[in-house]
Each structure stands twice: as C-alpha cells, then as structure tokens.
N, C-alpha and C positions, 0 to 999 in steps of 0.2 A: 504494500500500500504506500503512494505516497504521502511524504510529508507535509502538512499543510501550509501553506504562506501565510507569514505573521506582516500584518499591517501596520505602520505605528503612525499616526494621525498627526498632523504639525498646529496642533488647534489655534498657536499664535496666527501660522499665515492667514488663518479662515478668518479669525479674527481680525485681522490687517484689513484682508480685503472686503470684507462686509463694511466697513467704515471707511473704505477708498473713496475719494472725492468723484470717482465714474461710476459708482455703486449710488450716491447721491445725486448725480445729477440724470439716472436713468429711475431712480426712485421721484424727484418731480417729474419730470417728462411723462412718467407713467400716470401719477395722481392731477400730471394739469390736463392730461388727454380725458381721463373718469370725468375733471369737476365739469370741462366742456361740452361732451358730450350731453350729461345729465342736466346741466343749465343753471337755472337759479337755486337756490335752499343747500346748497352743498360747500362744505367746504375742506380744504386741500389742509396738512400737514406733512413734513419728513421733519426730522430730527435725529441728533446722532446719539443713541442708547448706549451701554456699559458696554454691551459685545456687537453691536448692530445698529446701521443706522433704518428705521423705521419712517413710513412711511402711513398716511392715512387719511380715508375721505370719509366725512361726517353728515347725517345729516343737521343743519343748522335752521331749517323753519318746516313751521307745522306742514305745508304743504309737500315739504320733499321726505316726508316722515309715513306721511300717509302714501305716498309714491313708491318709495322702497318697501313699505308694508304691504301694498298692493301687487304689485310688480319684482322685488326684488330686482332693483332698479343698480342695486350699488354690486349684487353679486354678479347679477348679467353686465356692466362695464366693467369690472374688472375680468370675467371670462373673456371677452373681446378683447385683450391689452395682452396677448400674448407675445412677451417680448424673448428671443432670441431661446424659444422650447420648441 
C-alpha cells in the first residue's frame, strides 16, 4: 500500500492574501455590481477583519426588506456575480 501524502497548510499566506488590496478591490467591485443592480434601499460595505477582508450588502429601507423577503433579491444578485469560479 502506499504511503499517504502529508499536507502542511501555510495558513499565514491564506491569511496575506484574503486581506490583499486585489482581494479588496474585487470585494467592492462585487458589492457595487449587487447594490446597482438591486437599486435603491441597499447598501454596500467591505472592511478588513482579523483574518479576512469582508464584504456586505444590506438591506437599509423598509421597501428593499420586503423585496429581498419576497424575492430573495440579495441571494439571487449575488448568485449572478460569479467572479472568476
């Protein structure tokens, strides 16, 4: 039988590049394409987190609330924003 291959994970580099300034700038490009799309009552954040910079669209007034509740309006734009899978 052979022997198995042992992996060793560089968790630093993951962490580098999750918080890389092109990891940022393709995190708004993603959430300014959602907020356009979607129109008004939505609104856009990224930020850079402990391990990861993050990324997020809200809803911000009652009518994009009842929109995304109806529709799932915010799942369906992000299914469509398929970047580089």
């Amino acid at each position: 039988m052979a022997k198995r291959t042992r992996y060793k994970w560089n968790l630093a580099a993951f962490q580098q590049i999750r918080r890389s300034p092109e990891v940022d700038r393709m995190l708004n490009q993603i959430v300014d394409n959602i907020v356009a799309e979607l129109g008004e009552g939505y609104e856009k954040s990224v930020r850079a987190g402990r391990t990861r910079s993050r990324g997020s669209v809200i809803t911000a007034e009652v009518e994009a609330i009842i929109d995304n509740n109806t529709n799932d309006s915010l799942l369906r734009a992000l299914a469509r924003q398929r970047v580089g899978l």
